[in-house]
Backbone as a chain_set.jsonl record, in Angstrom:
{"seq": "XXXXXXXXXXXXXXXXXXXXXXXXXXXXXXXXXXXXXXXXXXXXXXXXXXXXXXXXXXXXXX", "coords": {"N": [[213.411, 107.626, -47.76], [210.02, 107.118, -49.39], [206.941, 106.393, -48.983], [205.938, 105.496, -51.299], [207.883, 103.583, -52.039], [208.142, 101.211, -51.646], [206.573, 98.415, -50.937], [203.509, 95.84, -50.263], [203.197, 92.149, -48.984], [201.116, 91.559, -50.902], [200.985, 93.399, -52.624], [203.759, 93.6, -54.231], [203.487, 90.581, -55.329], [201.498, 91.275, -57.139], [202.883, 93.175, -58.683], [204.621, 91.423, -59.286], [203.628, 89.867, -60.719], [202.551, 87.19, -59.786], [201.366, 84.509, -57.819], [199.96, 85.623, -54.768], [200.734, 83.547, -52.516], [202.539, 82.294, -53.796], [205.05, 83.772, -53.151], [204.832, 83.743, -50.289], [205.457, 81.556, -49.7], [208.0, 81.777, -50.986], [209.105, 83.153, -48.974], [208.707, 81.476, -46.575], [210.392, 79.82, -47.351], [212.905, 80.506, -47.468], [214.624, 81.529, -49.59], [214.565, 84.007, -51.04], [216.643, 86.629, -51.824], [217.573, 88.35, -49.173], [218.067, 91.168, -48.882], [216.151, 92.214, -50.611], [213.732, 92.705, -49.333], [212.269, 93.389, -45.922], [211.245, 92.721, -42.642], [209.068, 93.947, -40.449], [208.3, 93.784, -37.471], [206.007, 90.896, -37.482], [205.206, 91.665, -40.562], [205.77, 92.09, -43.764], [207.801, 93.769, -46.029], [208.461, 94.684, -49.041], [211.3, 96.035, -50.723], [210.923, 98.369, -53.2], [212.884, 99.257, -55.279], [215.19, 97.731, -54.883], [213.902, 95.204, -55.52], [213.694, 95.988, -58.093], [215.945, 95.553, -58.813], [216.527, 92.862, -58.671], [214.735, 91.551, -60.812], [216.13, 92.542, -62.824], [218.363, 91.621, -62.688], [217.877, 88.962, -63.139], [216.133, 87.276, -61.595], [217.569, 85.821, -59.499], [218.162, 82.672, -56.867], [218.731, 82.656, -53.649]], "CA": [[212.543, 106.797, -48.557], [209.027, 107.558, -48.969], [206.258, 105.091, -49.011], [205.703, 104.4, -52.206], [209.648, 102.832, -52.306], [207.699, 99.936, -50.509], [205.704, 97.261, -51.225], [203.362, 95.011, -49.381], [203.781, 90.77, -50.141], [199.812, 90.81, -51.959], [201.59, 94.171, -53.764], [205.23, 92.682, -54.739], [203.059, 89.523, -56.025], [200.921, 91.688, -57.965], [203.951, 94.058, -59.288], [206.034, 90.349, -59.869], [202.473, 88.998, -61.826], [202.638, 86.096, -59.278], [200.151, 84.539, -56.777], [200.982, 86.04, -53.152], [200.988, 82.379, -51.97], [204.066, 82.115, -54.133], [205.824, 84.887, -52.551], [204.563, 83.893, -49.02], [206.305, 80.437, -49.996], [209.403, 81.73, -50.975], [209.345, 83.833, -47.836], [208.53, 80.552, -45.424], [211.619, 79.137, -47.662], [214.465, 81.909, -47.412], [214.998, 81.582, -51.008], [214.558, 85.242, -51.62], [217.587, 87.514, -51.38], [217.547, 88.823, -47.98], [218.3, 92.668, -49.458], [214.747, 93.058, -51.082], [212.6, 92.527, -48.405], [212.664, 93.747, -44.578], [210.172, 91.879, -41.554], [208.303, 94.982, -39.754], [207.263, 92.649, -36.74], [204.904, 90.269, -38.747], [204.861, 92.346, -41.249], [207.019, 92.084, -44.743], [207.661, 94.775, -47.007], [209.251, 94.906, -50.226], [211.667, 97.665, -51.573], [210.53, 98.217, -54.966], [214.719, 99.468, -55.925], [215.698, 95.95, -54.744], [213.154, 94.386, -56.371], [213.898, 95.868, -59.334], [217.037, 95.301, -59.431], [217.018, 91.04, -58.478], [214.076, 91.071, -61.491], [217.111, 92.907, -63.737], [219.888, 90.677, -63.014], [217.377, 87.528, -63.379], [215.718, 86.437, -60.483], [218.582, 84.797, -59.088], [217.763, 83.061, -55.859], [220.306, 82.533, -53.034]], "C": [[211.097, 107.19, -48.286], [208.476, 105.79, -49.171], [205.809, 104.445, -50.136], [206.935, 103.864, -52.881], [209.146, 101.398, -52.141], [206.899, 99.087, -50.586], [205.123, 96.085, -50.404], [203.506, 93.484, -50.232], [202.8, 90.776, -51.169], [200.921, 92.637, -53.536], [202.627, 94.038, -54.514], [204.408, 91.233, -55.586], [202.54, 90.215, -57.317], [201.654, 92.401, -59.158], [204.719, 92.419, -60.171], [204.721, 89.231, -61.049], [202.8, 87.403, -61.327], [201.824, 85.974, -58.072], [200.454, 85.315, -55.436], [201.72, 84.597, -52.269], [202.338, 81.928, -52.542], [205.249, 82.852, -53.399], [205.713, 84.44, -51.052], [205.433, 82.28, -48.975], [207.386, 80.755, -50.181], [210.022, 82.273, -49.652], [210.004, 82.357, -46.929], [210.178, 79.839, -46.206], [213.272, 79.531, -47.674], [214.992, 81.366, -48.55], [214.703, 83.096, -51.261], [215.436, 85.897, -50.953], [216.988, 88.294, -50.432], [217.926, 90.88, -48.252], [216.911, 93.173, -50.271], [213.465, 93.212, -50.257], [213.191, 92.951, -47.09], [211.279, 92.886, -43.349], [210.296, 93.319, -40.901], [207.546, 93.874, -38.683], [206.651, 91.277, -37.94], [204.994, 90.203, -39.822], [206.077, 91.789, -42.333], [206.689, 92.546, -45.565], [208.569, 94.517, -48.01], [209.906, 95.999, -50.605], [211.829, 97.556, -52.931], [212.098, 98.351, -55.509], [214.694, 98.047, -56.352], [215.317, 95.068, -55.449], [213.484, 94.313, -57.952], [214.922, 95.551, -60.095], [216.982, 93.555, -59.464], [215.982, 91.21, -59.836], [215.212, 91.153, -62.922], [217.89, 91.876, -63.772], [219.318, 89.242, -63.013], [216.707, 86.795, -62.533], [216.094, 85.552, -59.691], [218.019, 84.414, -57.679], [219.11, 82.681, -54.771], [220.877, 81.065, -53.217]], "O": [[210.805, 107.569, -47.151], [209.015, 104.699, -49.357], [205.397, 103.286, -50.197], [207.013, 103.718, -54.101], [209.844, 100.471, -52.551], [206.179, 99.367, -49.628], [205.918, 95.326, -49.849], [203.763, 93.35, -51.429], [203.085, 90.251, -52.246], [201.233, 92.663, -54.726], [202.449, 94.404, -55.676], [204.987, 90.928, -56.629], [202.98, 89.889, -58.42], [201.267, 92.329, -60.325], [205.184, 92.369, -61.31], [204.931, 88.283, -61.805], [203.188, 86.531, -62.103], [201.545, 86.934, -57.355], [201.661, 85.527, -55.315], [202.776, 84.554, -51.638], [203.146, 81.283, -51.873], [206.321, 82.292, -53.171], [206.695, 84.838, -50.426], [206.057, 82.065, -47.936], [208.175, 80.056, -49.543], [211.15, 81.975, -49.258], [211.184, 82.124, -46.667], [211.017, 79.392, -45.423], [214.347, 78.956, -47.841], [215.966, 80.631, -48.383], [214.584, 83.043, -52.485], [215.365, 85.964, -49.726], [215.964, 88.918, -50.709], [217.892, 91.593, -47.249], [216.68, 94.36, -50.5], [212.415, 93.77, -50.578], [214.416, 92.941, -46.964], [210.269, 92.582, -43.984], [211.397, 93.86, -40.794], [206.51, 93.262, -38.942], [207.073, 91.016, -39.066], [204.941, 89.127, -40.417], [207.088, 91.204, -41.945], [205.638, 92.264, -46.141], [209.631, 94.029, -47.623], [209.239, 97.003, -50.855], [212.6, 96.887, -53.618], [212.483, 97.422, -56.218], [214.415, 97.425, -57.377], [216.024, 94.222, -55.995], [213.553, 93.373, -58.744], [215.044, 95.34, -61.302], [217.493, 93.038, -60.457], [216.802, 90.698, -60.598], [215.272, 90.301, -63.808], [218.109, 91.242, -64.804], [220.119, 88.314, -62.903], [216.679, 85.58, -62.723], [215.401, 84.667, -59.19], [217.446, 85.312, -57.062], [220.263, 82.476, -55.15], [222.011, 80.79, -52.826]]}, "num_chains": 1, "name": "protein.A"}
């Protein structure tokens, strides 16, 4: 995988045309499929694939 597979949360907000505070909310809520995102320490990245695929099949959440 290179790096642009990867997405940070203000970049996944920006890509999903949603605030980050939304995204940083669904985070704090584990409502977001656990397969599009990874925790780097702190840190939380997005894999654009993943992403694209939960936006395909509807935004389902768990």
């Amino acid at each position: 995988m290179k790096e642009s597979d990867f997405l940070s949360v203000n970049e996944a907000a920006e890509y999903l045309k949603l605030k980050s505070n939304t995204l940083y909310t669904w985070l704090s809520k584990k409502v977001l499929p656990t397969q599009i995102y990874r925790k780097l320490g702190r840190r939380t990245i997005f894999l654009k694939t993943e992403l694209d695929k939960w936006v395909i099949k509807g935004c389902k959440f768990i």
